[in-house]
Backbone as numpy.savetxt, mean C-alpha at the origin, in Angstrom:
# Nx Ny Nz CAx CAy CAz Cx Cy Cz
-20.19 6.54 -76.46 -20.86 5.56 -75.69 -20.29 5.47 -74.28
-21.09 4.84 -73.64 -20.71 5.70 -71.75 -20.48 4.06 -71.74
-19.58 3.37 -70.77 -19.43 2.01 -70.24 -20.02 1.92 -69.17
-20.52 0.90 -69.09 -20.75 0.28 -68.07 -20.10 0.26 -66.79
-20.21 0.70 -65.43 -19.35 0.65 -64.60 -19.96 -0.31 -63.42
-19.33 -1.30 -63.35 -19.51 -2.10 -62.33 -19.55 -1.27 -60.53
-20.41 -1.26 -59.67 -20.50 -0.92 -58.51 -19.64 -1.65 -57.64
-18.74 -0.89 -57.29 -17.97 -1.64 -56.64 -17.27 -0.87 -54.75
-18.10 -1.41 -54.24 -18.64 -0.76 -52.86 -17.60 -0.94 -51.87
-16.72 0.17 -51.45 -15.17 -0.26 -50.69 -15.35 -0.38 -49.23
-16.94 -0.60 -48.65 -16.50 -0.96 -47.25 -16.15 -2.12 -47.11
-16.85 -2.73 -45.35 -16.60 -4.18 -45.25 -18.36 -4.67 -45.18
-18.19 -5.93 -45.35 -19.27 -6.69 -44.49 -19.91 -6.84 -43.25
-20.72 -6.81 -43.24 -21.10 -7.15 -41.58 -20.25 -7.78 -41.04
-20.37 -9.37 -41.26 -19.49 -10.53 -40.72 -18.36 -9.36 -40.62
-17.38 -8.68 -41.06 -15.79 -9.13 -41.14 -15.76 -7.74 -40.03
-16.91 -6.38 -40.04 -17.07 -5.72 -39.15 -17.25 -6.18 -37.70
-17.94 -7.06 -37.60 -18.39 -7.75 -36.44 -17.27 -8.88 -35.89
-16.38 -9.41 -36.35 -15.28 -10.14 -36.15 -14.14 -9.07 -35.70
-14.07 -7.87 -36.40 -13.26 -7.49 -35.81 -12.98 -6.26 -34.71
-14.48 -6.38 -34.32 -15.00 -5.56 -33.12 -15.23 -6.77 -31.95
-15.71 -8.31 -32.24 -15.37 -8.99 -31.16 -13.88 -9.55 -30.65
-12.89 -9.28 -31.63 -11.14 -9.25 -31.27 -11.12 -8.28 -30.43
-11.35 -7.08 -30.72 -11.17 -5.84 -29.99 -11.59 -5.93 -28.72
-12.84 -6.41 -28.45 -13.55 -6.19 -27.11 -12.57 -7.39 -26.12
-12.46 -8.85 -26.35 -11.69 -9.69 -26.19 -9.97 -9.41 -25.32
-9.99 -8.50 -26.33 -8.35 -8.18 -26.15 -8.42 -7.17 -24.93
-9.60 -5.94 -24.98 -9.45 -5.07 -24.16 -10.26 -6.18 -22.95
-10.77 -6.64 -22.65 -11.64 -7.64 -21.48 -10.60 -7.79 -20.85
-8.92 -9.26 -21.31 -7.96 -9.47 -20.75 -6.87 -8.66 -20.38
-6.86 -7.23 -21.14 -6.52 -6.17 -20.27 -6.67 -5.42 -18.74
-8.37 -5.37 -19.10 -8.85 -4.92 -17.79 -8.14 -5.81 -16.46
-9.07 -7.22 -17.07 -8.86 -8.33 -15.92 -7.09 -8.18 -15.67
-6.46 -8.36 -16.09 -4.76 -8.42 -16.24 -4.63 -6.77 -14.90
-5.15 -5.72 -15.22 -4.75 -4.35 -14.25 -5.41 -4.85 -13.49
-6.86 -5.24 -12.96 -7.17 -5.41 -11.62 -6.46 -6.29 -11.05
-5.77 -7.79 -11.01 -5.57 -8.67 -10.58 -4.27 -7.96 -9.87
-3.44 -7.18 -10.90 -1.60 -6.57 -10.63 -2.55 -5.32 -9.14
-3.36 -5.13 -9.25 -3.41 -3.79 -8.11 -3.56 -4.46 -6.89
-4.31 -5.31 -7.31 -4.54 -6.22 -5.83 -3.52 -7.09 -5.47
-2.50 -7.40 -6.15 -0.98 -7.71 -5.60 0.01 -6.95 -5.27
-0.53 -5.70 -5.36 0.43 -4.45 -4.96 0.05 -3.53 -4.09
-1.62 -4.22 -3.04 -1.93 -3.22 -2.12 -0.91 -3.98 -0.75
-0.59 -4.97 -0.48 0.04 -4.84 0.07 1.40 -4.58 0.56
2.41 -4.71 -0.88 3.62 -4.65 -1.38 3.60 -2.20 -0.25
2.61 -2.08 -1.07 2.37 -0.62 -0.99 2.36 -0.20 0.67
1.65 -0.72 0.55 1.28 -0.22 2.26 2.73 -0.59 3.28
3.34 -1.60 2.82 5.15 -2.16 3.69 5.64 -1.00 3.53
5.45 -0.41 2.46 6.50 0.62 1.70 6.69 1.85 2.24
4.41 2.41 2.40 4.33 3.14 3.19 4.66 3.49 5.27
4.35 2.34 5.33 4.49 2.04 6.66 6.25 2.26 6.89
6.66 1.32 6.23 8.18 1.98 6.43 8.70 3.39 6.37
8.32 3.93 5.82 8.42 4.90 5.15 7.98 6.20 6.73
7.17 5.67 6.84 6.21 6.65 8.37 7.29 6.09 9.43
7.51 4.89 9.17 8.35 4.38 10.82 9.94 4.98 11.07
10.85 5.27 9.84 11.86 6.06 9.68 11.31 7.36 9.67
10.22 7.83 9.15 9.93 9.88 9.12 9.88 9.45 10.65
9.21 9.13 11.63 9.17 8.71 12.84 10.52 9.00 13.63
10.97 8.22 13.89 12.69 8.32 14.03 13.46 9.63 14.04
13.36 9.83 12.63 13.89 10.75 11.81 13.34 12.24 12.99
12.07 12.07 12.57 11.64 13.86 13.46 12.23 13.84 14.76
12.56 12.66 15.50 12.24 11.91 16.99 14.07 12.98 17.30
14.86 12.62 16.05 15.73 12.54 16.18 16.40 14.31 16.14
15.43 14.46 15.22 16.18 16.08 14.73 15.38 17.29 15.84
14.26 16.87 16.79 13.32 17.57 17.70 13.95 17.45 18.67
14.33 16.75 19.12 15.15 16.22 20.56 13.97 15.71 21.62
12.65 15.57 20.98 11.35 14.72 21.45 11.08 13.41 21.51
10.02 13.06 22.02 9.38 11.57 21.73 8.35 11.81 20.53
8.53 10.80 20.06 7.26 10.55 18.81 6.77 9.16 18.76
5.58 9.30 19.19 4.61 8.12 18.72 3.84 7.72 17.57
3.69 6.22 17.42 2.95 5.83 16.16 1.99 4.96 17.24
0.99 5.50 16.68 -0.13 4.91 17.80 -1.00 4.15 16.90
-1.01 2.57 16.70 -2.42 2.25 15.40 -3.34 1.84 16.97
-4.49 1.20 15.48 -5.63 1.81 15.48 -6.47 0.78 14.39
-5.29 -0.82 14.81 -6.19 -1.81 14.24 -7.68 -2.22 14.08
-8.22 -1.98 15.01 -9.88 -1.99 14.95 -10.76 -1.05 13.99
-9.98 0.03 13.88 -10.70 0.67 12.78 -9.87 1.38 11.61
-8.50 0.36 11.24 -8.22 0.57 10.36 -7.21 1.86 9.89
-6.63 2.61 10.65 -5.39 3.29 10.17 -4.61 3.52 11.40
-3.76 4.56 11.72 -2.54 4.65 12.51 -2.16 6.09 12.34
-1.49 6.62 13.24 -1.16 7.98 13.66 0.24 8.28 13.74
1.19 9.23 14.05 2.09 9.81 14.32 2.28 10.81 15.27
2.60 10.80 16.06 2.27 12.27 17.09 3.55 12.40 17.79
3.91 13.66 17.88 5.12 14.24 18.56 4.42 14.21 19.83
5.66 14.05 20.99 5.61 14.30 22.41 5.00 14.86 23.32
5.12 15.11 24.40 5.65 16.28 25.20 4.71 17.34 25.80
5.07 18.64 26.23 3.88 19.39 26.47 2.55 19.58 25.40
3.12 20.13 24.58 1.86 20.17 23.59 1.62 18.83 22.57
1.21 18.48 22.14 0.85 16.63 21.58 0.51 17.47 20.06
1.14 17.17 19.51 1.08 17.48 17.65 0.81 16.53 16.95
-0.16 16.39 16.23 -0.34 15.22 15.25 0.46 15.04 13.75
1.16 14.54 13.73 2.36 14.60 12.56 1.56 13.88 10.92
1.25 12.76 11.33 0.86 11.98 10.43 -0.82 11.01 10.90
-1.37 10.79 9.88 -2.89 10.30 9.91 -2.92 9.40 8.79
-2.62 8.40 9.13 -2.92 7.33 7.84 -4.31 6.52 7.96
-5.18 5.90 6.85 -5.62 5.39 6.68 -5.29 4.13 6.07
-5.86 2.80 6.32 -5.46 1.85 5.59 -6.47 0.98 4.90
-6.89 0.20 3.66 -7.43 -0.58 3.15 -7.99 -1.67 4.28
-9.35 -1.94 4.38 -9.62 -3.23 5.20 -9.76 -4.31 5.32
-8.92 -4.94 4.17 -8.33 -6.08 3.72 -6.86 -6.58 4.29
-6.38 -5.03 4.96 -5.08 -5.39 5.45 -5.56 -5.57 6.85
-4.83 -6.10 7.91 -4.77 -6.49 9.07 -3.29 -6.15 9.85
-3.51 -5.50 11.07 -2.11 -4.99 11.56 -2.47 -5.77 12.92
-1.30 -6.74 13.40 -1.21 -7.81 14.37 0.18 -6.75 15.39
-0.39 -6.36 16.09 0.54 -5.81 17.31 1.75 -6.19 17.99
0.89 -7.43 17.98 1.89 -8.45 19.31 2.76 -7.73 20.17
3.91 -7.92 20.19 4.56 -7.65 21.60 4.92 -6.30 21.35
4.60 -5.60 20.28 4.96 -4.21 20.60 3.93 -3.45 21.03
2.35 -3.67 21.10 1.23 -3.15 21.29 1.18 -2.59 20.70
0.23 -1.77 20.78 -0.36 -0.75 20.09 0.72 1.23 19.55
1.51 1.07 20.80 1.74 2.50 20.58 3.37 1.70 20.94
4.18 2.68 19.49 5.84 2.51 19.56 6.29 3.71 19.83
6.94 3.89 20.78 7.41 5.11 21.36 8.90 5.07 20.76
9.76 6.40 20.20 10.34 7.04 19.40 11.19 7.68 20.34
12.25 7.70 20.98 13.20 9.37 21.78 13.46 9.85 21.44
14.02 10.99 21.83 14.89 12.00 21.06 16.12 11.75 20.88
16.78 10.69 21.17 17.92 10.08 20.91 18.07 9.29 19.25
16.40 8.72 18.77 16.11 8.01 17.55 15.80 6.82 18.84
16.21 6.10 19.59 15.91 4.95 20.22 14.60 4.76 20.20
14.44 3.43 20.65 13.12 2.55 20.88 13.17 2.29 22.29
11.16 2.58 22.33 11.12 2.22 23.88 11.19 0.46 24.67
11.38 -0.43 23.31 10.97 -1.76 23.34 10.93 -2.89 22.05
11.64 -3.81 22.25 12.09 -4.58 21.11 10.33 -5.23 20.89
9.96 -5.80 19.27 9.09 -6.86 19.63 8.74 -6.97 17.73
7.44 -7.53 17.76 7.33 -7.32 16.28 6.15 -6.88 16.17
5.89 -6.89 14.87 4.46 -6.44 14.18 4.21 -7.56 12.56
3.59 -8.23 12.95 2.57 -8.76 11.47 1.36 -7.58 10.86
1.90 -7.88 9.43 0.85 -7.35 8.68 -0.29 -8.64 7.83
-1.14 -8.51 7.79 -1.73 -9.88 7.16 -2.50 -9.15 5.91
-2.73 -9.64 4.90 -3.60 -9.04 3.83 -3.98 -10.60 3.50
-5.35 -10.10 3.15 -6.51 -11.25 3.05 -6.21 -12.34 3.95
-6.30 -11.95 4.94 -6.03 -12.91 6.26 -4.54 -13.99 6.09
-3.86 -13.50 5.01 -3.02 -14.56 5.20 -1.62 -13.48 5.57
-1.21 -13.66 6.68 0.56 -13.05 7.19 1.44 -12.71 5.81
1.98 -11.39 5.59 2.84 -10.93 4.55 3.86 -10.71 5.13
3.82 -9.77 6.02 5.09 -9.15 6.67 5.36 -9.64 8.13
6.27 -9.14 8.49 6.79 -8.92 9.50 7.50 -7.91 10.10
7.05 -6.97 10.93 8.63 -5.78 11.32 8.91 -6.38 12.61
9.97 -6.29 12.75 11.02 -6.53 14.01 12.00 -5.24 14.12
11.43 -5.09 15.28 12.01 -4.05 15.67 13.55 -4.48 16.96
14.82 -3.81 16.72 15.23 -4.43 17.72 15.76 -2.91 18.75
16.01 -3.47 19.91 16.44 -2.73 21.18 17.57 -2.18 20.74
18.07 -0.75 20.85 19.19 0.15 21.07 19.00 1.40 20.06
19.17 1.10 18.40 18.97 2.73 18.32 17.85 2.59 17.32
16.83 1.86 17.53 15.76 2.00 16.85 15.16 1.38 15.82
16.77 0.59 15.38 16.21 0.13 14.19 15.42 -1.30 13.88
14.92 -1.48 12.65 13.64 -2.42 12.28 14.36 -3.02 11.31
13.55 -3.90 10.77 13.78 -4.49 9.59 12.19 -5.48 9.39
11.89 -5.89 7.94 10.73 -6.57 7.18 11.24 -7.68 6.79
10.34 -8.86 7.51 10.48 -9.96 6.57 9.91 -10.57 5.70
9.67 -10.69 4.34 8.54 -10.92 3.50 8.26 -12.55 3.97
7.11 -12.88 4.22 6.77 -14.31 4.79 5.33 -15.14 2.95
């Protein structure tokens, strides 16, 4: 005699399928949101970093060429240059920048001139602003070139 075998069906339910595909989606949602919010607190952290980073290579070439080197921005439309000296004019560096950031000149203008000594042609500062509100600051001071950032 054959028994009876009860059917006994090992998936899940709808409901308990559907509960635990709306955890999932939930969890990955406050992920996403969580990476966009961290990138957009780190475009400007980034760009100090970079900018520094160009204003010592600056220096640095100014220093080992026995040339002038300029960083010429280019606030109105958003990035900034590098260019060696002299008879022939070489373009070193070409940055672009995000247009959320804002580069405030002030007393250094537009173009920081570099010697071949490493010196500066002129003390002054530079604001950076992201989403219109002031982040940085470089101050540059008179004698051998050097700067420094103030986080504001």
């Amino acid at each position: 005699m054959q028994e009876s075998k009860d059917k006994v069906n090992g998936g899940y339910t709808l409901l308990e399928s559907l509960l635990v595909l709306s955890i999932v989606s939930v969890i990955l949602t406050v992920t996403v949101l969580t990476l966009n919010s961290t990138k957009e607190t780190y475009t400007g952290e980034q760009f100090r970093e970079q900018l520094s980073n160009d204003l010592l290579f600056a220096q640095q070439y100014a220093l080992s060429s026995k040339t002038s080197v300029y960083i010429i921005f280019t606030p109105s439309e958003n990035y900034y240059r590098i260019r060696q000296g002299g008879f022939r004019v070489e373009e070193l560096v070409y940055r672009e920048y995000p247009s959320k950031i804002k580069i405030n000149t002030r007393t250094m203008g537009e173009r920081i001139t570099y010697h071949g000594n490493g010196s500066i042609t002129k003390s002054g500062a530079i604001a950076i602003y992201v989403d219109e509100i002031e982040q940085y600051r470089y101050v540059f001071t008179l004698g051998k070139g050097r700067f420094y950032v103030e986080k504001l």
